[in-house]
C-alpha positions in Angstrom: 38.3 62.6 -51.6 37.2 59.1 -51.7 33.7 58.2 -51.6 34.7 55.2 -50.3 34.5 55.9 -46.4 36.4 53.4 -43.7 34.2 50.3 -43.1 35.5 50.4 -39.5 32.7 53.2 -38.8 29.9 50.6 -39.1 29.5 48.7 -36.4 27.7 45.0 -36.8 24.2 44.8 -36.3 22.8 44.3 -32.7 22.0 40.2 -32.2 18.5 39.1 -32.1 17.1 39.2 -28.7 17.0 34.8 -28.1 13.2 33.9 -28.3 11.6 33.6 -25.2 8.5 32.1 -25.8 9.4 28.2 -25.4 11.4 29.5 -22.5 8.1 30.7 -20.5 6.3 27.9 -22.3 8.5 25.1 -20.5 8.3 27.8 -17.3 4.6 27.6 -16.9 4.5 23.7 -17.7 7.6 23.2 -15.1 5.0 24.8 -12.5 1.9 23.4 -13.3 3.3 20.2 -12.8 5.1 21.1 -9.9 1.5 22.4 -9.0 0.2 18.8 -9.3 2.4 17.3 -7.8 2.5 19.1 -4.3 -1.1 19.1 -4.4 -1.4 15.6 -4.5 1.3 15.2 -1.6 -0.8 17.7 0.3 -4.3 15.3 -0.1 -2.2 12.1 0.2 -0.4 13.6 3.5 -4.1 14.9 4.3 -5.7 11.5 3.5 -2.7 10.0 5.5 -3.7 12.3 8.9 -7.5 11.4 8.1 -7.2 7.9 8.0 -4.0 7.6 10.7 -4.1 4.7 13.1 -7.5 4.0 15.1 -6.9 2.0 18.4 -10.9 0.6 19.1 -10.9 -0.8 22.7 -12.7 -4.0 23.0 -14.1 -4.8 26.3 -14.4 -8.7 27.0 -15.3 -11.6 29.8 -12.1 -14.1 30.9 -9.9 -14.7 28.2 -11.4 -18.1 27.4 -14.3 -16.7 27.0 -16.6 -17.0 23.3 -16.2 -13.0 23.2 -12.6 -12.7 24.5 -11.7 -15.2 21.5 -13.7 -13.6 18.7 -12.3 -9.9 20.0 -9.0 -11.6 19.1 -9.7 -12.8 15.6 -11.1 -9.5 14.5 -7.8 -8.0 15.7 -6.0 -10.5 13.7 -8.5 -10.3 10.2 -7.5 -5.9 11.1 -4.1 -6.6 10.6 -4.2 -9.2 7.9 -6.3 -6.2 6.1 -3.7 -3.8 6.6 -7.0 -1.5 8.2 -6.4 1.7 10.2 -8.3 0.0 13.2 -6.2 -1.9 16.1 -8.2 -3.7 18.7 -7.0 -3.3 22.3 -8.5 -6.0 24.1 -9.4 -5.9 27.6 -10.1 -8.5 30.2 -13.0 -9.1 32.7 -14.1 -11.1 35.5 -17.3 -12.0 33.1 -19.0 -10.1 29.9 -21.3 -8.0 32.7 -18.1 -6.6 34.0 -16.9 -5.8 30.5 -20.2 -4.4 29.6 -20.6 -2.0 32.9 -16.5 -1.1 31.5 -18.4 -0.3 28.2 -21.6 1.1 29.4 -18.8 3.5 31.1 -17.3 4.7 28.2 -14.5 2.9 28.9 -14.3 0.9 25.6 -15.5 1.2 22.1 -16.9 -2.7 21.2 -18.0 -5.1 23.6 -20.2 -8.4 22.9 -23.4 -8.8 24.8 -26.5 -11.1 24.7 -30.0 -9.8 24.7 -31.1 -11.0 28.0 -28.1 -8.6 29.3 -28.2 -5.1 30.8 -27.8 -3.2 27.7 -25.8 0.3 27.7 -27.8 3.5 27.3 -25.1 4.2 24.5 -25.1 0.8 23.1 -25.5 0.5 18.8 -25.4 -2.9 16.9 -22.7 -3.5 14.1 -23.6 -6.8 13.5 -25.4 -10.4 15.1 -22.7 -12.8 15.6 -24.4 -15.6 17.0 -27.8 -17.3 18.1 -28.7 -18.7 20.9 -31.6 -21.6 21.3 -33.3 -22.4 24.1 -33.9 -26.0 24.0 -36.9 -27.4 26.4 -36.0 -31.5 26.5 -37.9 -34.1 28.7 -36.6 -37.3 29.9 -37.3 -40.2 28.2 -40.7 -39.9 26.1 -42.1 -37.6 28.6 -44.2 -34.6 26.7 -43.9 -31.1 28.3 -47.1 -28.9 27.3 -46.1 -25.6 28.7 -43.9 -23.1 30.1 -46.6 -23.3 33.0 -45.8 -26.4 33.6 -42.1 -26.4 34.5 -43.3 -24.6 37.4 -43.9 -27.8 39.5 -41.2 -29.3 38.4 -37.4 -29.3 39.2 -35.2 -27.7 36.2 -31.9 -27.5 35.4 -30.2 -25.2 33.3 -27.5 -26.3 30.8 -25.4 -23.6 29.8 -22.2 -22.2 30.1 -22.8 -19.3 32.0 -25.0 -18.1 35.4 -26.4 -15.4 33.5 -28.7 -18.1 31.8 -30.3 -19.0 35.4 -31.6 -15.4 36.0 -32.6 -15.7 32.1 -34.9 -18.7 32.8 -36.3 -17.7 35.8 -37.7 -14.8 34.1 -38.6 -16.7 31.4 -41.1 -18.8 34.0 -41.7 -16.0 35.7 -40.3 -17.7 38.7 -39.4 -14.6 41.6 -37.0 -14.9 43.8 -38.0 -17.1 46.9 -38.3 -20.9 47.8 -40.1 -22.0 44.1 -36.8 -19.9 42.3 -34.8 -22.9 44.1 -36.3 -25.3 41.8 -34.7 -24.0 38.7 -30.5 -25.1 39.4 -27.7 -24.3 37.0 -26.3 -28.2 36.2 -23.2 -28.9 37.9 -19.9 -28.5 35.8 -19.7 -31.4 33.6 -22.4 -32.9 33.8 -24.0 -34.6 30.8 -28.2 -35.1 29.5 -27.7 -38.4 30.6 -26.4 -37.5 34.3 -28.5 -34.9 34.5 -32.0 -37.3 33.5 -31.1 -39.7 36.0 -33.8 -40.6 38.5 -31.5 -39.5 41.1 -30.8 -36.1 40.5 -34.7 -35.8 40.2 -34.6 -33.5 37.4 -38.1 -33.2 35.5 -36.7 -31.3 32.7 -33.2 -29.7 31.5 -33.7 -26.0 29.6 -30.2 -25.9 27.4 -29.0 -22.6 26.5 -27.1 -23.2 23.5 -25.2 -21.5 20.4 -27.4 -22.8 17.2 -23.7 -23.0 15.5 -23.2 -25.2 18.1 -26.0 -27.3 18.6 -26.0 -28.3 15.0 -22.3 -29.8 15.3 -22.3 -31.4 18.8 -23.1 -35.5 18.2 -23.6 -35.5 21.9 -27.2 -35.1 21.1 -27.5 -37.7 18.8 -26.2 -39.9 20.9 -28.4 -39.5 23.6 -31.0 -39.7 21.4 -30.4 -42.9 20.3 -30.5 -44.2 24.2 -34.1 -42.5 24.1 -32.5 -40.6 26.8 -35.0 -37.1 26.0 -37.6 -35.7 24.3 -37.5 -32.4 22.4 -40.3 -30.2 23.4 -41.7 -27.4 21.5 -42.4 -23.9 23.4 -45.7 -22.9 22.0 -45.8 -19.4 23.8 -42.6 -18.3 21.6 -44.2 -15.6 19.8 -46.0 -14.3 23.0 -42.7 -14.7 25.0 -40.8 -12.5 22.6 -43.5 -10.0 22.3 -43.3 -9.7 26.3 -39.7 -10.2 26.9 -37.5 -7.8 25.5 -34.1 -9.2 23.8 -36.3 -13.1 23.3 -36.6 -13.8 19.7 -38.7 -16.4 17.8 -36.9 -19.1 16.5 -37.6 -22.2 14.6 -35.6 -25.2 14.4 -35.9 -27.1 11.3 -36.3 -30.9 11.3 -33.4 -32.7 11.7 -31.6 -30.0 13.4 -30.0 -31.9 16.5 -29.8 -35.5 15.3 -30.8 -36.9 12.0 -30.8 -40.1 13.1 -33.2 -40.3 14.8 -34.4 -37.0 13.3 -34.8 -34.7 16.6 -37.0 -32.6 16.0 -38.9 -34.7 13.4 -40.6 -31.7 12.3 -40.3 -28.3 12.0 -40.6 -26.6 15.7 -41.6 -23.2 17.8 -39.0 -22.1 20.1 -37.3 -19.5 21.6 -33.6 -17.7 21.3 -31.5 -15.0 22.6 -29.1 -13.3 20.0 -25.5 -12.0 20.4 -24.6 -8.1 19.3 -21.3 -6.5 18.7 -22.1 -3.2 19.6 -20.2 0.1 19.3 -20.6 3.3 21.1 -23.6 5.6 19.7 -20.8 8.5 19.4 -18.5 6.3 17.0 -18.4 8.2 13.9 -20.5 6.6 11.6 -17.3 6.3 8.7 -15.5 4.0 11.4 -18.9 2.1 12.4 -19.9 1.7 8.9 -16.0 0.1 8.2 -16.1 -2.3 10.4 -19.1 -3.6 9.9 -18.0 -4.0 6.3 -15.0 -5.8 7.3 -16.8 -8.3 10.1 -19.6 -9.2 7.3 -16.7 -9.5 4.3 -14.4 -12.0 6.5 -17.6 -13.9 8.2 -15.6 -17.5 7.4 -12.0 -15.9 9.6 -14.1 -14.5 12.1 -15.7 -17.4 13.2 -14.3 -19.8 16.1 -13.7 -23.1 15.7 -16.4 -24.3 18.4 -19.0 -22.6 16.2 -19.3 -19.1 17.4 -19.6 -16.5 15.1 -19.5 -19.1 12.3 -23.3 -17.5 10.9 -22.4 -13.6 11.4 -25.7 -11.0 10.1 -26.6 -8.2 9.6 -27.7 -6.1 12.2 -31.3 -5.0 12.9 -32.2 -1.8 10.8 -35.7 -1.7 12.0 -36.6 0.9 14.2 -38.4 -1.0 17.1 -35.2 -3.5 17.2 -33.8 -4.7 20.7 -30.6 -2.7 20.1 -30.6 -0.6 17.3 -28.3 -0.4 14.6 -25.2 2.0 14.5 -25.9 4.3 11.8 -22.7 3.6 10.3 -24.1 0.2 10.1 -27.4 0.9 8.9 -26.2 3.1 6.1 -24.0 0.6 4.6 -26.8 -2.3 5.2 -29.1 -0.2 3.2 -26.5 0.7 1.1 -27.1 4.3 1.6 -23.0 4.2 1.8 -21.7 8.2 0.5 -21.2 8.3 -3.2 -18.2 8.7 -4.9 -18.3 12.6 -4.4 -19.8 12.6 -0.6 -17.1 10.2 0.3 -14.2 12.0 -0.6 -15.8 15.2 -0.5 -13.5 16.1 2.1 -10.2 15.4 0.1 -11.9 17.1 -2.5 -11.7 20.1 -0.7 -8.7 20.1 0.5 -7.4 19.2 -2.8 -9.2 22.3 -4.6 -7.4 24.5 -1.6 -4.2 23.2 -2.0 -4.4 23.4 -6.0 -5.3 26.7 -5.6 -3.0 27.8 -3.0 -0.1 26.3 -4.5 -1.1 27.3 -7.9 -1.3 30.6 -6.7 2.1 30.7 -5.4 3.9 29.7 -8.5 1.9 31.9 -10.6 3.2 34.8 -8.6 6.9 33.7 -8.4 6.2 33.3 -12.5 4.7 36.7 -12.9 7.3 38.5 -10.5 10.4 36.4 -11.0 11.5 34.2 -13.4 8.8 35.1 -16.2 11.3 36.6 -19.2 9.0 39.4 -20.6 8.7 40.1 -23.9 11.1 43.0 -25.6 9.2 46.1 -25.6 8.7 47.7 -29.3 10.0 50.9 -28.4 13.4 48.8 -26.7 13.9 48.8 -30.8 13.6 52.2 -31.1 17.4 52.7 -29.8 18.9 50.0 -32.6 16.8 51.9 -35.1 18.2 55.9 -33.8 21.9 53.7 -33.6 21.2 53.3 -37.6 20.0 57.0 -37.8 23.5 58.3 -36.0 26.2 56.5 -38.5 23.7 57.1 -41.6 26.5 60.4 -41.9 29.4 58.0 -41.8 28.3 56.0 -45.0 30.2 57.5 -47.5 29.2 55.2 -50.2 26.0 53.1 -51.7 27.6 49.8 -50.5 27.5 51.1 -46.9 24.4 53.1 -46.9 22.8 49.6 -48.1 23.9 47.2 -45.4 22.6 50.2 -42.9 19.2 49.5 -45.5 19.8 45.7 -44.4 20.3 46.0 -41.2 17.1 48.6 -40.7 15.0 46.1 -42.6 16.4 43.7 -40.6 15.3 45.4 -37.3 11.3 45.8 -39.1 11.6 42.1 -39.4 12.2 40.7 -36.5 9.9 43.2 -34.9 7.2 41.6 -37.3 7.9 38.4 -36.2 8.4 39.0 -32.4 4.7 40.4 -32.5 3.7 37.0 -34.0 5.2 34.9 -31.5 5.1 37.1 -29.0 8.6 37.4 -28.5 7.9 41.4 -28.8 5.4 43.3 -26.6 3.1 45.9 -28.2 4.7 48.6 -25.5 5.4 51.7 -27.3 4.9 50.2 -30.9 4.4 54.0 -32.1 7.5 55.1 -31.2 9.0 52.4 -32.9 7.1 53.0 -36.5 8.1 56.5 -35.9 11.8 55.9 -35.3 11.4 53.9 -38.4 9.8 55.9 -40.8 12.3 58.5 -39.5 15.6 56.7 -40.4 14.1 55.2 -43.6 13.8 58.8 -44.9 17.0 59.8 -43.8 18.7 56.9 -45.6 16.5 57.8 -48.4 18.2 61.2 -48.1 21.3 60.2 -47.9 21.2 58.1 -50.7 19.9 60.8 -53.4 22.7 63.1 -51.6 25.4 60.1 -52.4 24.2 59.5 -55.9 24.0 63.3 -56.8 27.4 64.3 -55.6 29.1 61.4 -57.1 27.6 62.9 -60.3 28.8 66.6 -59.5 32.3 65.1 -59.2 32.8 63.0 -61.8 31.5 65.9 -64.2 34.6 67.9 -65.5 34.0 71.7 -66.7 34.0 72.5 -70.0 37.3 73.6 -71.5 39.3 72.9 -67.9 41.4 70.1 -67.2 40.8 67.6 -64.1 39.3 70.1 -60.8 42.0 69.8 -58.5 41.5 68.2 -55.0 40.4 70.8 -52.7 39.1 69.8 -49.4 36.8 73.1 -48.4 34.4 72.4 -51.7 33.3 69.2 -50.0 29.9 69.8 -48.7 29.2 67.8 -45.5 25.4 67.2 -45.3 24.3 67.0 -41.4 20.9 64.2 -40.6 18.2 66.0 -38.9 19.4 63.5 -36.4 23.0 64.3 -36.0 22.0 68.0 -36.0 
């Protein structure tokens, strides 16, 4: 018999398991970026809801009207500064009837000037205008006092009926036959007009926008008839500290005509002020906006007959007239949320939505599409495979690629558990299975080499043995047995 068993009887090694390590590697990137990216959908779509559309309702006089127009240039500087906020301006008779709308609830921002009513609920965002109250004389004629104007017959020049009661109070003038002195000027009429011995006027009060009364010649011209006199109100400071909403102002030499220069010299007077003011129970992030946008676009806010034109700050002291939204205050003082208070919130929602989302893929990773690492003792069947066709080699040759492939087998298992390709899962069984089949190819080798000695050994004195099946000796493995 042959040594030389069929070849057929050995099967080819089992293929490498493919590597899965760069698999999961490109698995757990895939997701983390996936994770990133959903998050930041999730804040932008959050960010998107927080900072949605704002409709502010802005409640105003007619629609001629210095507040009407300025309600309608901040809608306009909104829009050209693609901001949440979109102004809904609405109409009144006069600014009292838009401020009673505001004082119930009705709107968001109105305009109002200190000698007003002012809403319970009222807060500044900014002062948009000045108002001077300008005591003229005719002719060279000196007025002392505010005591004084009492005996005389006033008129007030201004644009609105609001001033008369404002005047009255300033003179402390009640209500009965001496109130009849003090007259609102007829529509149209002019200083001159208005100083002419007819009409019997001993002084005009004007009631006018400091924007204003710098620009308008009509002063000047006047002036140069010697149609007035300017006359400082010495009491300012005392009328302001008794008067709530009066403010001390000076005008500064030159101020309504520099030729001839009216007033010639610095001068005490008195003023009124004009607030845009919010509801106490806007949230401070939407009060403390738009006063950032009304002081950053001061030059488009302003009107072209002066108003607005000299936009402030509003009052942050405690014991002002009207005081100052905190939205407003914050960012005057600058105490605006850091970096990390002001996006806090998106922050969090971030952090959630990373976790949440992170969570989820980790779990579809773990559960589903992670390829786990082959299992040592998964090799422990290729290794028993060697062990059961160890009987079939029937020469050195074959026993040796069964050698190979066994070796083989050790190898990749060494390198699996570098990379991680193989898990440490029943790693005994496998160096058991190993050493096992190692011996028994040992064994089978000695057997191989010793009987092909005992056969190729003739007798002494006797010809060639003659083939005889029975003396073959068929050694059975542990493992076949």
């Amino acid at each position: 018999m042959s040594t030389e068993g069929p070849t057929s009887s050995l099967t080819e090694p089992p293929p490498r398991r493919p590597k899965v390590i760069k698999t999961n590697q490109q698995q757990v990137f895939l997701y983390v970026v996936l994770t990133l990216l959903l998050s930041l959908a999730t804040v932008w779509g959050g960010r998107a809801m927080l900072h949605n559309s704002e409709t502010l309702t802005f409640a105003v006089g007619a629609p001629n009207s210095d507040e009407a127009l300025f309600a309608a240039k901040l809608a306009t500087v909104l829009t050209s500064n693609a901001s949440r906020f979109r102004i809904k301006i609405v109409n009144n008779a006069d600014n009292a009837k838009a401020l009673a709308q505001f004082d119930r609830k009705q709107a968001d921002l109105a305009v109002l000037r200190t000698d007003a009513k002012v809403p319970l609920r009222a807060r500044t965002l900014a002062i948009l205008e000045h108002d001077l109250v300008l005591l003229l004389g005719p002719g060279n004629k000196k007025i002392k006092s505010i005591a004084e104007l009492k005996k005389k017959k006033v008129a007030v020049f201004a644009e609105s009926e609001s001033s008369l009661a404002f005047v009255r109070s300033v003179l402390d003038i009640p209500d009965g036959p001496d109130a009849a002195k003090i007259q609102m000027a007829p529509q149209g009429a002019t200083l001159d007009k208005l100083f002419a011995p007819a009409n019997g006027f001993g002084a005009v009060i004007a009631i006018v926008h400091a924007s204003r009364a710098v620009r308008d010649k009509a002063y000047e011209q006047v002036a140069r008839r010697g149609g007035f006199t300017l006359n400082a109100i010495d009491e300012a400071k005392a009328l302001a500290r008794k008067l709530p909403g009066i403010s001390s102002e000076t005008l500064t030499a030159g101020t309504l005509s520099t030729s001839p220069k009216i007033p010639d010299d610095d001068l005490d007077t008195i003023g009124l002020e004009w607030l845009l003011v919010a509801q106490s129970r806007m949230s401070p992030t939407t009060a403390g906006e738009l006063a950032r946008i009304v002081y950053e676009n001061k030059a488009a806010l302003g009107l072209d007959n002066g108003f607005a034109t000299r936009i402030e700050p509003a009052s942050v002291e405690k014991d002002a007239f009207v005081i100052a939204h905190q939205g407003a205050a914050d960012y005057i003082n600058d105490d605006t949320k850091s970096f990390m208070d002001k996006y806090s919130d998106l922050m969090y929602l971030g952090a959630a939505a990373l976790s949440i989302i992170g969570s989820i893929f980790a779990a579809i990773y773990a559960k589903i599409t992670r390829i786990a690492p082959e299992k040592a003792s998964e090799l422990s069947t290729a290794i028993l495979d060697i062990g059961e066709r160890i009987e079939h080699a029937h020469s050195l040759d074959q026993l040796e690629c069964l050698q190979d492939e066994l070796e083989g087998i050790l190898r990749g298992a060494v390198i699996g558990l570098r990379d991680g390709t193989i898990s440490t899962d029943g790693l005994d069984t496998f160096k058991l299975g190993y050493e096992f089949v190692r011996d028994e190819i040992g064994m089978r080798r000695d057997y191989l080499k010793r009987h092909a000695n005992e056969t190729g050994k003739p007798a002494p004195g006797a010809g060639p043995a003659p083939h005889d099946d029975s003396n073959v000796v068929v050694v059975k493995t542990a493992q076949s047995a």
